[in-house]
KEVO-868216 format. One line per 4 residues: for each residue x negated, y, z negated of N, C-alpha, C. Coordinates in nm, 3 decimals. Layout:
! KEVO-868216
X Y Z X Y Z X Y Z  ...
This chain:
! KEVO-868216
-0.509 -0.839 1.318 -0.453 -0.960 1.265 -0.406 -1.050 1.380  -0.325 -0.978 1.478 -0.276 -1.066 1.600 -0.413 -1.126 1.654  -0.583 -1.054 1.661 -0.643 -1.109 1.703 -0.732 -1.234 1.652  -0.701 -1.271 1.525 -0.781 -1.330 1.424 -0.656 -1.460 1.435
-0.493 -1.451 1.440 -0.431 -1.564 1.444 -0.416 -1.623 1.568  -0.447 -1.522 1.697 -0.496 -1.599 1.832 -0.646 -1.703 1.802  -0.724 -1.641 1.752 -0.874 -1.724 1.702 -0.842 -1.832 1.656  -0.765 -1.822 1.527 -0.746 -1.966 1.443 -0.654 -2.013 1.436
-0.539 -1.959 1.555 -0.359 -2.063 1.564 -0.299 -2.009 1.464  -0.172 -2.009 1.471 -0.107 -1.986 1.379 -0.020 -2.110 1.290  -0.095 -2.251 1.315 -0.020 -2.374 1.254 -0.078 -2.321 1.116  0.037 -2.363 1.036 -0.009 -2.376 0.857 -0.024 -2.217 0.797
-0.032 -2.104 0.909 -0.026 -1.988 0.829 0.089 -1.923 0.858  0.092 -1.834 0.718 0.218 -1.744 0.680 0.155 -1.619 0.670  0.189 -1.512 0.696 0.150 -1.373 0.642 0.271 -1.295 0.607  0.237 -1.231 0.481 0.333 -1.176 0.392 0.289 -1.010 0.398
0.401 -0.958 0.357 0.349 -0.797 0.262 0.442 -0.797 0.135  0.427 -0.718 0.081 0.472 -0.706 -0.085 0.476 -0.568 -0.079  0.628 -0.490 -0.117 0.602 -0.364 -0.134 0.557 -0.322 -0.294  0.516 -0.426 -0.366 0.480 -0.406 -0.488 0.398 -0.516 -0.540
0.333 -0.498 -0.660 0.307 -0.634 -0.719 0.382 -0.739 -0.814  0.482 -0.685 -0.845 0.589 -0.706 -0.885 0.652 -0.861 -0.832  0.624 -0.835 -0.707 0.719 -0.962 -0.598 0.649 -1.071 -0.603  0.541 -1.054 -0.630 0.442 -1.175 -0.623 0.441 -1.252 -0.772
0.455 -1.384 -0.733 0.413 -1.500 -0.848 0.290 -1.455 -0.915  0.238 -1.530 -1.015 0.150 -1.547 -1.098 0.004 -1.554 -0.997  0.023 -1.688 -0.929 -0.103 -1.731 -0.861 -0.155 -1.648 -0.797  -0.002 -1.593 -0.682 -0.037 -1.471 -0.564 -0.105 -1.370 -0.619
-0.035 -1.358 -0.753 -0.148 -1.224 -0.805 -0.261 -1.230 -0.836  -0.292 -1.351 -0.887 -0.440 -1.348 -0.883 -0.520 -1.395 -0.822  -0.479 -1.460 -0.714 -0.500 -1.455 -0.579 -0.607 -1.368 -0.503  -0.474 -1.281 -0.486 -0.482 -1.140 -0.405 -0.551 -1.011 -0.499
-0.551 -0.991 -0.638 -0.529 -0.895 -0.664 -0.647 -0.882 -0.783  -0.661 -1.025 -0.925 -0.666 -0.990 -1.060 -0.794 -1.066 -1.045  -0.857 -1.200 -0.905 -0.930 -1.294 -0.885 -1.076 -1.152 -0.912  -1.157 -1.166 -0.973 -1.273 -1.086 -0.924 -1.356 -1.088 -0.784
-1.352 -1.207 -0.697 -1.419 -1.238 -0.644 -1.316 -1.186 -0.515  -1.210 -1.162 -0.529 -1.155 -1.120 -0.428 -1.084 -1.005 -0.429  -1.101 -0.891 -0.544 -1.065 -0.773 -0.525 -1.152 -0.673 -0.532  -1.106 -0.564 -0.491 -1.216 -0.441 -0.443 -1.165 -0.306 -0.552
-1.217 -0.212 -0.598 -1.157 -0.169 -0.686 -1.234 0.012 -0.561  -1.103 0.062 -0.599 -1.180 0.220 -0.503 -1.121 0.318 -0.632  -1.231 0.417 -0.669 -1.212 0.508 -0.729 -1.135 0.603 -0.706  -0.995 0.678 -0.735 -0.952 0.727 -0.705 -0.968 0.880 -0.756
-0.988 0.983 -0.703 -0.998 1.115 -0.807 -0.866 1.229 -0.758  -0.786 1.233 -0.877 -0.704 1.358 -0.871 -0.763 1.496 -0.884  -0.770 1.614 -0.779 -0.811 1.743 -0.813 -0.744 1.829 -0.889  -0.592 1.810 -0.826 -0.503 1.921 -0.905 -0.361 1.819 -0.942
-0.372 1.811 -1.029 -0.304 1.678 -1.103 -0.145 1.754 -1.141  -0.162 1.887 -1.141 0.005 1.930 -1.135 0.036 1.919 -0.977  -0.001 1.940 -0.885 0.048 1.898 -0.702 0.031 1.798 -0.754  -0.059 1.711 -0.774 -0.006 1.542 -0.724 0.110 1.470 -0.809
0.136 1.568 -0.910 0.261 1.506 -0.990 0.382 1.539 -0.859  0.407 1.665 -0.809 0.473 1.732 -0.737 0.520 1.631 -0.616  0.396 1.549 -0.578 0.441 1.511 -0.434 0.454 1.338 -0.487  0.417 1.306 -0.651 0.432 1.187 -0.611 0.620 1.189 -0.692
0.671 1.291 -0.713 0.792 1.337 -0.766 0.839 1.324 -0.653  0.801 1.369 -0.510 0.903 1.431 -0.375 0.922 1.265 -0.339  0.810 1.191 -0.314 0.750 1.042 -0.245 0.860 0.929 -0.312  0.842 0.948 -0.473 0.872 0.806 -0.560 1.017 0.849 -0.600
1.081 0.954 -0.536 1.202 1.059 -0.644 1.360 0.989 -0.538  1.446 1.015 -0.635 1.564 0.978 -0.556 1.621 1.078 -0.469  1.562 1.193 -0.415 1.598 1.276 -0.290 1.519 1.270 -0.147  1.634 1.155 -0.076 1.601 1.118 0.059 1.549 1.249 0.183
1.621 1.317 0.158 1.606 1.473 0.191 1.467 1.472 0.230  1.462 1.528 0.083 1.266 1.574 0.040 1.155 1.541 0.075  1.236 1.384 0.044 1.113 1.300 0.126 1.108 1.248 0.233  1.207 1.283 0.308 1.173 1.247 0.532 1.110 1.388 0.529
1.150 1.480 0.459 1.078 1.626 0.544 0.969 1.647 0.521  0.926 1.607 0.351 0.764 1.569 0.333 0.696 1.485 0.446  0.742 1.351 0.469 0.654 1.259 0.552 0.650 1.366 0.658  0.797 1.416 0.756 0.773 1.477 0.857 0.632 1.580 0.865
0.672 1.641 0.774 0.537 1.747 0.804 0.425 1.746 0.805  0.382 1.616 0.705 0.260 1.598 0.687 0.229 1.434 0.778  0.292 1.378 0.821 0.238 1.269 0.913 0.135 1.266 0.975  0.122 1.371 1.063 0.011 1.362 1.104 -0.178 1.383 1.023
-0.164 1.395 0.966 -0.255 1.411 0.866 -0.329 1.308 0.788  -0.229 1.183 0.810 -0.281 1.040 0.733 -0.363 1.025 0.845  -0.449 0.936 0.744 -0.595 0.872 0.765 -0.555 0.764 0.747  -0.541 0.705 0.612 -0.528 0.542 0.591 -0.372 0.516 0.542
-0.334 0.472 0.631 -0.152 0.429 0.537 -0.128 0.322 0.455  -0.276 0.225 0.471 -0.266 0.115 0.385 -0.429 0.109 0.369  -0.428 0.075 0.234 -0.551 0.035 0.146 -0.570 -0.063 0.106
């Protein structure tokens, strides 16, 4: 990104993140997100759908604990942190 706003300046642009879709207006969402022409759709497949309840319980859950020692252990292991 730093190399694409050296290319084209950074007059007139903003860059955002959204930790949800939630935060975003109407437009932004369809924009970014609902436009066909500009979203990508990736199939996602659950194998064992009782673990992934498990970790998205540890991830999305109100024990801070659980979840630094989850990230800790498994950090190294991510591939993509954003999609």
């Amino acid at each position: 990104m730093k190399k694409l706003l050296a290319e084209l300046g950074e007059k007139g642009i903003s860059v955002k993140r959204y930790k949800g879709l939630g935060e975003m207006n109407a437009q932004q969402l369809w924009d970014t997100t609902m436009n066909p022409e500009n979203r990508i759709f990736k199939k996602v497949m659950i194998e064992d759908a009782m673990e992934a309840n498990e970790i998205f319980k540890i991830l999305m859950g109100k024990d801070v604990e659980a979840r630094k020692d989850f990230i800790k252990r498994h950090a190294r292991e991510v591939k993509n942190l954003d999609i």
